[in-house]
C-alpha positions in Angstrom: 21.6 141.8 125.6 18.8 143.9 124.3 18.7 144.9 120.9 16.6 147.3 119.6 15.4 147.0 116.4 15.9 150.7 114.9 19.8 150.7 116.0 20.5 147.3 114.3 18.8 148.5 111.2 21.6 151.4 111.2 24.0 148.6 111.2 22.6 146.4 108.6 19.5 147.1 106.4 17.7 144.2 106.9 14.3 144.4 106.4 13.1 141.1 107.9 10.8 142.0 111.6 12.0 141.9 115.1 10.4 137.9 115.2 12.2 136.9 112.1 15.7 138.1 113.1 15.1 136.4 116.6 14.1 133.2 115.4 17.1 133.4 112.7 19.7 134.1 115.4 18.6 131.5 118.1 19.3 129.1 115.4 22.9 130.4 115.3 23.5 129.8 119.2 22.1 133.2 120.6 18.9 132.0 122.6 16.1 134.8 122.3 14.4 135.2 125.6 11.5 137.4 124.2 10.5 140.1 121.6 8.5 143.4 122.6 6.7 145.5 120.2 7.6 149.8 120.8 5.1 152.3 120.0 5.7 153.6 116.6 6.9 150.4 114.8 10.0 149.6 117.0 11.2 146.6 118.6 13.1 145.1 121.4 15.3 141.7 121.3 16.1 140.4 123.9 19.0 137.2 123.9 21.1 135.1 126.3 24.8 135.7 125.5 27.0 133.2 126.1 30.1 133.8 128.2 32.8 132.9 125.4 31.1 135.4 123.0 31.9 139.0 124.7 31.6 140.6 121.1 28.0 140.2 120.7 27.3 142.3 123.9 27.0 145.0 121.4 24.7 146.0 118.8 27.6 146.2 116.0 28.4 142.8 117.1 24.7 141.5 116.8 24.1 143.3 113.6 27.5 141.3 111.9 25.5 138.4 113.4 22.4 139.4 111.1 24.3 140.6 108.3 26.1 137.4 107.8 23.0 135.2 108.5 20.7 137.4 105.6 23.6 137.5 103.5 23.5 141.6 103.7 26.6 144.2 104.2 27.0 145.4 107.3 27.6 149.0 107.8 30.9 148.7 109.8 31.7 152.4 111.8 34.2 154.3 109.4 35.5 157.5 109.3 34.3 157.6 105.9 31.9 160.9 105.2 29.3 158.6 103.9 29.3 155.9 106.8 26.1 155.2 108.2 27.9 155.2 111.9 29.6 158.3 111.8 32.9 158.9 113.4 34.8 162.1 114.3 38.0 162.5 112.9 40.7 162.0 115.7 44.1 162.8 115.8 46.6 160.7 118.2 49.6 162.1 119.8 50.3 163.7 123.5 47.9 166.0 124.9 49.7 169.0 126.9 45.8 169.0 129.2 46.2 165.6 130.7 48.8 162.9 130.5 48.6 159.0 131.0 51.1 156.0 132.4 50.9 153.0 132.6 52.3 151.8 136.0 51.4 148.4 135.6 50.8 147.2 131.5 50.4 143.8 132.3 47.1 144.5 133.5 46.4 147.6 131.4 48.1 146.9 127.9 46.2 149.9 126.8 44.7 152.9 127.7 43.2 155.6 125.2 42.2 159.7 127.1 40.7 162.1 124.9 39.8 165.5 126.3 37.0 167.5 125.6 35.1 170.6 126.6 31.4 170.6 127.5 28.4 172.7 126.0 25.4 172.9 128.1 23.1 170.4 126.3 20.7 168.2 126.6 20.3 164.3 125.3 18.1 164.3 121.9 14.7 162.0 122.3 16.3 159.4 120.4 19.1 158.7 122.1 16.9 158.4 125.5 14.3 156.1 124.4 17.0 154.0 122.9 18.8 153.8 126.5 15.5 153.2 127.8 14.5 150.6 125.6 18.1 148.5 126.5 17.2 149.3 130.4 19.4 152.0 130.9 18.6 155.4 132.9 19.3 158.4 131.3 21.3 160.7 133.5 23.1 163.5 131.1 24.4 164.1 128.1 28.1 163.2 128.6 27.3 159.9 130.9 24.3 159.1 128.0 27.1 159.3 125.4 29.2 156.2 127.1 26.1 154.4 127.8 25.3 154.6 124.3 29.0 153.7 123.1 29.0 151.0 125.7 25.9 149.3 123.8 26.9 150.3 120.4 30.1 148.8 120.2 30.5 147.3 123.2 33.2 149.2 124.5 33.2 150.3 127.8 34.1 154.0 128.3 33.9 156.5 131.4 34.3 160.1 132.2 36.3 161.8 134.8 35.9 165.5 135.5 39.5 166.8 134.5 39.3 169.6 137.2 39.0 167.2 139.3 41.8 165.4 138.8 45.1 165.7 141.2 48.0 166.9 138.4 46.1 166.4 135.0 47.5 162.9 135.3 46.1 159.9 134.4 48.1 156.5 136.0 46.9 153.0 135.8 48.2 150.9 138.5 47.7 148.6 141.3 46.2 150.1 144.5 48.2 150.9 147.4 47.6 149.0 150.8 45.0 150.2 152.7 43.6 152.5 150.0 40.3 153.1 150.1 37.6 154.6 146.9 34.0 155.7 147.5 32.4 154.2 143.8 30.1 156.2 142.1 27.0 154.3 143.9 28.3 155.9 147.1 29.8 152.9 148.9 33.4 153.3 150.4 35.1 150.2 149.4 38.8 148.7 150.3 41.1 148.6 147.9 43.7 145.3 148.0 47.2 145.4 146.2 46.9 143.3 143.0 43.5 144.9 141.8 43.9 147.7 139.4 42.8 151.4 139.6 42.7 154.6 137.8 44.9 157.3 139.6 45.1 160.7 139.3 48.8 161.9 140.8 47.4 161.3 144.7 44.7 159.0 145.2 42.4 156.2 142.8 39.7 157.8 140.8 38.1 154.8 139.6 38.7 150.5 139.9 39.8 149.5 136.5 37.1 147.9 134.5 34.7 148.3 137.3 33.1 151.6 138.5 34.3 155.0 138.1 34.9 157.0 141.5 32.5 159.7 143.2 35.5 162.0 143.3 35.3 163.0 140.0 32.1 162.2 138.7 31.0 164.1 136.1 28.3 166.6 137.4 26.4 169.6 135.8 29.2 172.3 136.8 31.3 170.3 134.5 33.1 172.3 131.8 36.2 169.7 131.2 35.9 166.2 131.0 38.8 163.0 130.2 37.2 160.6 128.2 38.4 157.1 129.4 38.5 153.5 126.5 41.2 151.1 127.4 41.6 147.4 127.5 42.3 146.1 130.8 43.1 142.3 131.4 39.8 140.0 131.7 41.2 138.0 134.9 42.0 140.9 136.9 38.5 142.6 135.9 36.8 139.2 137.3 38.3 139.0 140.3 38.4 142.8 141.1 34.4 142.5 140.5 34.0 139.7 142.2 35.8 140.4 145.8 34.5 144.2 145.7 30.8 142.0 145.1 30.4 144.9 142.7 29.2 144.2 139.0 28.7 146.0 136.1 27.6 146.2 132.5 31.4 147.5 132.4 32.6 144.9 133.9 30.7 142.3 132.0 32.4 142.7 129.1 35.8 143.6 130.5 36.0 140.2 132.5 34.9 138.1 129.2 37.6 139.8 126.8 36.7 143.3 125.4 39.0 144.5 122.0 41.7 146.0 122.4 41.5 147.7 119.3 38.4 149.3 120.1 39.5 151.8 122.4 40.7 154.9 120.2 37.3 153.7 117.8 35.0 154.4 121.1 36.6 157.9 121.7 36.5 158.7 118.2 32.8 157.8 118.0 31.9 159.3 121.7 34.1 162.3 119.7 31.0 162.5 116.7 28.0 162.5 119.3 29.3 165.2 121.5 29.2 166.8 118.4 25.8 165.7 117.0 23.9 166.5 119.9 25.8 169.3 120.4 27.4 168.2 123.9 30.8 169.0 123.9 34.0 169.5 121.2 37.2 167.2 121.6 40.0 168.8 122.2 43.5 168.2 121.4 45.1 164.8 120.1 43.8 161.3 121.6 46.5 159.6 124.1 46.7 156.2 123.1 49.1 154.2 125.4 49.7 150.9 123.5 53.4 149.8 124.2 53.4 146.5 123.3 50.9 146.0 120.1 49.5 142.3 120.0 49.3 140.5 116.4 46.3 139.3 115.2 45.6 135.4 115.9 46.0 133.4 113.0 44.8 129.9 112.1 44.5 127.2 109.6 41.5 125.7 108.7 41.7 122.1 106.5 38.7 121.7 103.8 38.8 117.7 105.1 38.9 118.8 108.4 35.5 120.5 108.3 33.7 118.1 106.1 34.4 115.6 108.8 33.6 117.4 111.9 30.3 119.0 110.3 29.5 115.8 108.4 29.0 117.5 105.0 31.5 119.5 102.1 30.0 122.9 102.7 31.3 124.5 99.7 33.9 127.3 99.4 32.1 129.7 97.9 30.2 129.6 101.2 32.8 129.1 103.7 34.9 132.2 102.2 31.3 134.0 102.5 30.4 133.4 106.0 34.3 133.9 107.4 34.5 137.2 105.7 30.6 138.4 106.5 31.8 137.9 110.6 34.9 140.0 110.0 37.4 137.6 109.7 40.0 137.9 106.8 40.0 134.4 104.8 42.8 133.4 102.1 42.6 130.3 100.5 45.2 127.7 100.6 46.1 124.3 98.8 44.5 122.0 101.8 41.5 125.2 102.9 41.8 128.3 104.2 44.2 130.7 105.9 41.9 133.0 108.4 43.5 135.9 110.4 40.8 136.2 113.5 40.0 139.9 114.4 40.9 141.3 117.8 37.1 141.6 118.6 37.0 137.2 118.4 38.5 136.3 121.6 36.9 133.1 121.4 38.9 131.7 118.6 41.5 130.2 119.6 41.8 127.1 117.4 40.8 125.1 114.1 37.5 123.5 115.3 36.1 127.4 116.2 36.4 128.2 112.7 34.9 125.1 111.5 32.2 126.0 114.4 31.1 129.0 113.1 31.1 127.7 109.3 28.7 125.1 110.8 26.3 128.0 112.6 25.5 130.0 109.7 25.7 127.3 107.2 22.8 125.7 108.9 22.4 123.0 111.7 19.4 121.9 110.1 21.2 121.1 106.6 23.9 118.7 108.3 23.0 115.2 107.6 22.0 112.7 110.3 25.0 110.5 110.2 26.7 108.1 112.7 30.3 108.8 114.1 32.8 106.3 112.8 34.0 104.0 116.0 37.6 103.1 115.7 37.9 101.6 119.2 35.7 100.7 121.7 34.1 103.2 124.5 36.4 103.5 127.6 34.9 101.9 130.5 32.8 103.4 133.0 34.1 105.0 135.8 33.6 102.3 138.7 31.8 105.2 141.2 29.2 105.9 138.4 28.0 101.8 138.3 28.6 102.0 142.2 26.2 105.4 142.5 23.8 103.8 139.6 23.2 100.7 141.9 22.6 102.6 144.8 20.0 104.8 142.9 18.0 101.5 142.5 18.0 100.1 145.4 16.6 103.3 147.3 14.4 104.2 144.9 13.3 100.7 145.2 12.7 101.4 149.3 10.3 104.0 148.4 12.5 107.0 148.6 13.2 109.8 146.4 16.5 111.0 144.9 17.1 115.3 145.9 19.4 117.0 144.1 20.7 119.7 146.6 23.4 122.6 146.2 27.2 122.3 147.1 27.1 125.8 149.5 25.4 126.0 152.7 25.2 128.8 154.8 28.0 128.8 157.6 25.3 128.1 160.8 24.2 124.6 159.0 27.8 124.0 158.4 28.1 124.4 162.5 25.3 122.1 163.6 26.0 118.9 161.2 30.0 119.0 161.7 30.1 114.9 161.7 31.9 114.4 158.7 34.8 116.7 158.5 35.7 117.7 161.9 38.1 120.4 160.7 37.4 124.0 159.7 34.6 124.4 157.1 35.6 126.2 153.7 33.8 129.5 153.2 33.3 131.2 149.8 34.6 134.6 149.1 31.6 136.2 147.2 29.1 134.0 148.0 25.6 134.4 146.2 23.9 135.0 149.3 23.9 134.0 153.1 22.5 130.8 152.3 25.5 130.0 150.3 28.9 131.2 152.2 29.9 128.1 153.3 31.0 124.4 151.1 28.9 121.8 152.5 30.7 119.0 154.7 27.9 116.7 155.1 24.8 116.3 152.9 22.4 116.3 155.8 21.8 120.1 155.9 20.6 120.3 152.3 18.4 116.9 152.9 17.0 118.4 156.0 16.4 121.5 154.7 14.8 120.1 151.5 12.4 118.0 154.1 11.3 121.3 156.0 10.7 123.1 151.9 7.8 120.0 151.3 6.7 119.8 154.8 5.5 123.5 154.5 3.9 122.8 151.5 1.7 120.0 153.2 3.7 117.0 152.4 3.7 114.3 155.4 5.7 112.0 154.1 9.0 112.5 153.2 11.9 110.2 152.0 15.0 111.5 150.4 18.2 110.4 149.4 21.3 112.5 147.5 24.7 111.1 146.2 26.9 113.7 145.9 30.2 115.2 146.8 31.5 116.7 149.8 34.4 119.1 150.8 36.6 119.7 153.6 39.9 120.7 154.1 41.6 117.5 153.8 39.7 117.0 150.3 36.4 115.9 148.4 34.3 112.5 149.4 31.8 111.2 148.0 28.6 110.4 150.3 25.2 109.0 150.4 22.7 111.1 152.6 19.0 110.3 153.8 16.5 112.1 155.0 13.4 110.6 156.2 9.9 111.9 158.6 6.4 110.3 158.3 5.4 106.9 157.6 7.5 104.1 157.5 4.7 102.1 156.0 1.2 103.5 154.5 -1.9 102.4 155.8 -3.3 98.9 154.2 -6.2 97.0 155.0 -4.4 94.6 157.0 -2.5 97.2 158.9 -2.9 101.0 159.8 0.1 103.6 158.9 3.0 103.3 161.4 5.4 106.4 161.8 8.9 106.1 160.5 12.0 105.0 163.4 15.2 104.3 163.5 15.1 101.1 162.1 13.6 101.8 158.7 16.7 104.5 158.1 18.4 101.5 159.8 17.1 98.8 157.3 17.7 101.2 154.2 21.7 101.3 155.4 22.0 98.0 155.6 20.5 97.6 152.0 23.1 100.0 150.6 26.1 98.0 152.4 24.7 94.6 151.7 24.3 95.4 147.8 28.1 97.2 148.1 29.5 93.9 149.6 30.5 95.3 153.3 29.7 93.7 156.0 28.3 96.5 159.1 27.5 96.3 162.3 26.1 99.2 164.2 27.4 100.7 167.6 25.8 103.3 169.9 27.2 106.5 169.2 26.4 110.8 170.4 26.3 113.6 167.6 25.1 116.9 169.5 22.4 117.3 166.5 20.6 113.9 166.9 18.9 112.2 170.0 20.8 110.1 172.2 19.4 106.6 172.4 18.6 106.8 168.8 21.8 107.4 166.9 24.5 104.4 165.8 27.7 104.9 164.3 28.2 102.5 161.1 31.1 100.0 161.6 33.3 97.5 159.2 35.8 95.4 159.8 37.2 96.0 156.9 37.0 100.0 157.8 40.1 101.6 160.5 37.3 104.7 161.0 32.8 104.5 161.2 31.7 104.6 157.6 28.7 106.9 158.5 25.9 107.9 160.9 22.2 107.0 161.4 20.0 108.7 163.9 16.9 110.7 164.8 17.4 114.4 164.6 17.3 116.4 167.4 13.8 118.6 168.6 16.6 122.0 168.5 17.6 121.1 164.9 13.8 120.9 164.0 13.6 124.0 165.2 16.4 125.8 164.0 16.0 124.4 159.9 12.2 125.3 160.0 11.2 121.5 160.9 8.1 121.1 163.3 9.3 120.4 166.3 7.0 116.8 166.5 8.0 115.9 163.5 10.6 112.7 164.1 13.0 113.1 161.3 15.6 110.4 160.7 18.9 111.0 158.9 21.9 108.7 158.1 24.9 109.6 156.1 27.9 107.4 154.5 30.8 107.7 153.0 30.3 105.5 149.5 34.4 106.3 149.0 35.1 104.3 152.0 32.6 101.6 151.6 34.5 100.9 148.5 37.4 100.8 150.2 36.4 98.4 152.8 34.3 96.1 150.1 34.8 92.1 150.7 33.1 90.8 147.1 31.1 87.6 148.4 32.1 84.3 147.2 30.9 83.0 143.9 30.4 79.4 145.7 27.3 77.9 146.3 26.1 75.2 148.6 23.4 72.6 148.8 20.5 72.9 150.9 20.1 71.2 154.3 19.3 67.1 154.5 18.7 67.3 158.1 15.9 69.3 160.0 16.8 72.2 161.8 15.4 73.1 165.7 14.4 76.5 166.9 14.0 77.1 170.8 12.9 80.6 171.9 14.5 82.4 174.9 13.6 85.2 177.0 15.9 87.1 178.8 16.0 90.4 181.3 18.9 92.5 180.8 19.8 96.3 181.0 17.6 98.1 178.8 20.9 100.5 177.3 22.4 96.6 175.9 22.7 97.0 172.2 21.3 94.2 170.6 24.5 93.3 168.5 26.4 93.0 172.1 23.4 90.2 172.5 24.0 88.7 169.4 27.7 88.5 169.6 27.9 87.4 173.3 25.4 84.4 171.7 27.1 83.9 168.7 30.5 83.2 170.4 29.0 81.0 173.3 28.0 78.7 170.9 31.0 78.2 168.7 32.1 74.6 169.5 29.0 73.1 170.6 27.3 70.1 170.0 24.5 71.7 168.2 25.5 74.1 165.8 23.8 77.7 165.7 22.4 78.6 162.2 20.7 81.7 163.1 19.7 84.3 165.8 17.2 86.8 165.5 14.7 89.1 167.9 11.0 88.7 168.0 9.9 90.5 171.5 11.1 93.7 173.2 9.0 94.2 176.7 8.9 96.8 179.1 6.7 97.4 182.2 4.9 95.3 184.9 7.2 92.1 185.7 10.2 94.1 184.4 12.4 95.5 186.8 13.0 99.4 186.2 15.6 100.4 183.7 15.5 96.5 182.5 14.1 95.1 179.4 12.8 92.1 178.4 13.8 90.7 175.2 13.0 87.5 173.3 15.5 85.6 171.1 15.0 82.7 168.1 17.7 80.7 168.1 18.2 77.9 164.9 19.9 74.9 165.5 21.0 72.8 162.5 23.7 70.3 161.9 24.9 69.6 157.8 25.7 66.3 158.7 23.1 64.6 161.0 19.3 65.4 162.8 20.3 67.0 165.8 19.0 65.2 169.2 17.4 67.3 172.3 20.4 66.9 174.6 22.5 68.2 172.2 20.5 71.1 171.9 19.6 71.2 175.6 23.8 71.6 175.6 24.6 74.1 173.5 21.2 76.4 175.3 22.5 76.2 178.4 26.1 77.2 177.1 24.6 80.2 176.0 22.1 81.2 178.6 25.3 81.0 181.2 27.6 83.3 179.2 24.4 85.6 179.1 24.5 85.6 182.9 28.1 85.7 183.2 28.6 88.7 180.7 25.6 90.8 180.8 23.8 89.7 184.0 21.0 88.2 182.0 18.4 86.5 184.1 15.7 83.8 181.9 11.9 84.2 182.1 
């Protein structure tokens, strides 16, 4: 909201400079994004306004701000002679030029017409360079005028040209199926049943709350115009604005709550402008469809209450001071205060906002540093945050780096990573952009796409890691994603840099699960978006379906997410929800270190070269259960391919431990349990020993 500092003086005379009143406000919850100095001793204001505070989208609104904060009156618009806001005298009753209904007052509770004829005129220098200096275009006196109400009071307003107008009638209701508007920006748009429009007896002239139609825009061959000020329900403003894409400084304000006693106050003022700059004359009585009139809310707020919630007794002398400098009308009561909350204060809605906004313009900065009083102890933490908090540290301890990525994707990254929820993706009905039309089902495509953002700005290496939630059809998960191209290892003294593989991502996995208590083996698995050869599917036995996916991405989806094609990126992805799920805590036993010596023997085998390494292990593994020498480990040392190798075979080298709890093992019994084991190689996997 800019406020301009000539316009708020005619509010409130506060003499204090455009710095002074923005510093004074931010410190009352309205964050000031900048001051400008105007030529001639002006200034501009310019302040975030929250969503829960529609009232200060307005200069009046702002200006009861200041008043209450300097402890000055504010010049509230009266039809009083000597009012400072001037407003025309209006009469309300029927008007025999136009006529209004309310098809449909659940949406439209009210809805105030005024007609008026126009005088060929043009807007006065002051009202311009005001518009201009709260970035809005000047276009004519009679669209200025609402402009300048709509920033004034913050009352939307709009003009239709009544010869325009099917009938002379006025009719809001829902629009019919199939109907169709061209807005005054000149885009046909299609209407759907349950949003709201202005109607003249055939067609819509205008969506509700939104934009006014081309139909019966107001042009310069204008001689009779219907002033439009109604209150039209905030939901059905949002999502009107929001499927059409279409927003508004209308619909703004609309959506967060206007007052629905400001609509005959609008025309009335709109009524002493025309006049002023000699636009126009009002003619007739004001419509003012109200059937149903809504009470005033009305709360109770407890003098104990307040001292413990702002940690202080503000005193009442104060309290009654600030409640009735922001329009509110406070009676005191035995226990505090009775306080009847004006139409224009949608936001308060219970005890603890009146105590909020004692507690603004008293002054933060006098509450007392004080400690809460703790009657019981904290609730504990939700098991996922310790779970994700774990998982943090241990990645960052690999060396990578937690991303932060957003929930929407656009629809074609939604297509090419479709590993995680095989169903239909969920697509967003006004998305932001492109980028973001589609909930993500997988966190690779933000990963992947946050790898090719730092790889364009000359970053080699790149690790990356996000916990975060994702969404299909069947519900929300929780997953753990990786992203990873470059080096696996820097370059040392000892050893140059070596480029990251699958194992690394591989390793990392295994870290995660280990520290998580479940148990994984890997199995060769095919994703269309990573390389076959090089992608696993993540097992449990404690898990009916794979817990994840680790793999290389493919040279096509390098080149479709911006990546250079050489680059080897690897991703894996898991589902933390089902790693709880299949968690096996570890015993809390402990045993006592070997007495006896153990025995390794090395073998070297030539098998297939598409054998998974766990099939090698598990065909081992279960050959020597029940031999005389007992296995206490297996692991790889040696992959070899080329001369001596058979084509499409591979030599690989195994370590085998041997070790016995109870005795020193002797070489026949080991001799024993190696040939068991080199047989069931041969029998199983047509292994032959080098």
């Amino acid at each position: 909201m800019r406020l301009v500092l000539s316009w708020l003086r005619e509010f409130v005379d506060v003499r204090a400079s455009a710095r002074e009143i923005a510093d004074t406000l931010d410190m009352r919850g309205f964050e000031a994004a900048s001051v400008e100095d105007l030529p001639g001793g002006d200034a501009v204001m310019d302040f975030e306004i929250t969503a829960n505070r529609p009232d200060c989208l307005s200069v009046l609104g702002l200006a009861r701000e200041v008043a209450t904060a300097f402890n000055i009156p504010l010049a509230r618009p009266s039809s009083a002679p000597n009012g400072k806001i001037p407003l025309a005298a209006v009469t309300v009753g029927a008007n025999e030029r136009v006529t209004v209904t309310l098809d449909d007052p659940d949406l439209c509770p009210r809805y105030a017409a005024a007609v008026a004829t126009v005088t060929p005129a043009t807007s006065p220098d002051w009202l311009t360079a005001r518009l201009r200096a709260a970035d809005v275009r000047p276009i004519s006196p009679i669209v200025d005028i609402t402009n300048y109400v709509l920033l004034e009071l913050g009352q939307p307003t709009h003009a239709f040209d009544l010869e325009k107008l099917a009938g002379a009638e006025i009719h809001a209701r829902r629009a019919r199926k199939g109907e169709r508007i061209t807005t005054l920006d000149g885009v046909e748009r299609a209407l759907e049943p349950d949003m709201l429009v202005i109607a003249d007896r055939d067609r819509a002239q205008a969506v509700a709350g939104v934009m006014g139609g081309a139909r019966s825009e107001v042009s310069a061959a204008t001689s009779t115009v219907v002033f439009e000020s109604a209150y039209f329900k905030p939901a059905s403003v949002r999502k009107t604005s929001k499927r059409l894409g279409l927003g508004t400084e209308a619909s703004a304000r609309f959506e967060r709550g206007a007052d629905v006693d400001a609509a005959p106050i609008a025309l009335a003022r709109i009524a002493a402008l025309m006049r002023q700059i000699g636009a126009g004359t009002i003619v007739g009585p004001v419509v003012d469809a109200y059937p149903v009139r809504r009470e005033p809310g009305r709360l109770h707020m407890r003098r104990d209450r307040l001292a413990a919630l702002l940690g202080i007794a503000v005193p009442d002398a104060d309290v009654s001071r600030i409640l009735t400098g922001l329009g509110l009308a406070a009676t005191a009561a035995a226990d505090g205060w009775d306080v009847t909350a004006p139409s224009f204060r949608v936001d308060l809605l219970r005890e603890a906002d009146l105590i909020e906004e004692v507690g603004r313009h008293y002054g933060y900065d006098r509450l007392p540093a004080t400690f809460p009083a703790l009657n019981a102890p904290p609730a504990p933490s939700d098991p996922r945050v310790v779970r994700d908090q774990l998982v943090r540290r241990i990645l960052t301890g690999a060396g990578l780096t937690e991303a932060v990525t957003f929930g929407f994707i656009e629809s074609s990254a939604a297509d090419a990573f479709p590993f995680v929820a095989r169903g239909a993706a969920i697509t967003v009905a006004n998305p932001l952009s492109g980028k973001f039309d589609t909930l993500r089902l997988s966190l690779v495509p933000g990963l992947v796409d946050a790898v090719a953002h730092n790889r364009r700005h000359g970053r080699d290496d790149v690790r990356l890691f996000e916990i975060g939630t994702r969404f299909s059809p069947t519900g929300e998960t929780r997953g753990l994603g990786i992203a990873w191209t470059g080096a696996g290892s820097a370059a040392h003294w000892s050893s140059p840099a070596r480029a990251v593989d699958f194992f690394d991502v591989k390793g990392a996995v295994e870290r995660v699960c280990e520290a998580l208590d479940v148990t994984v083996r890997f199995e060769p698995a095919g994703e269309a978006f990573l390389v076959d050869g090089q992608t696993a599917s993540v097992l449990s036995t404690g898990a009916a379906s794979p817990l994840g996916v680790v793999g290389r991405l493919s040279p096509a989806v390098c080149d479709a997410r911006g990546l250079p094609r050489k680059d080897h990126v690897f991703i894996a992805e898991l589902d933390l929800d089902a790693l709880a799920r299949a968690r096996v805590p570890a015993p809390d036993a402990t045993a006592p270190l070997p007495r006896f010596p153990f025995v390794v023997r090395d073998l070297s085998i030539v098998v297939a070269d598409t054998l998974p390494a766990a099939i090698i292990r598990g065909t081992i593994q279960a050959a020597a259960e029940g031999a005389d020498a007992p296995l206490a480990g297996v692991s790889f040392f040696d992959r070899y391919q080329g001369a001596g190798v058979p084509k499409q075979r591979v030599s690989v080298s195994v370590r085998l431990t041997f070790q016995a709890l109870d005795r020193t093992l002797t070489d026949a019994e080991v001799q024993q349990s190696m040939d068991r084991i080199v047989a069931a190689l041969a029998r199983e996997h047509e292994a032959v020993q080098r």
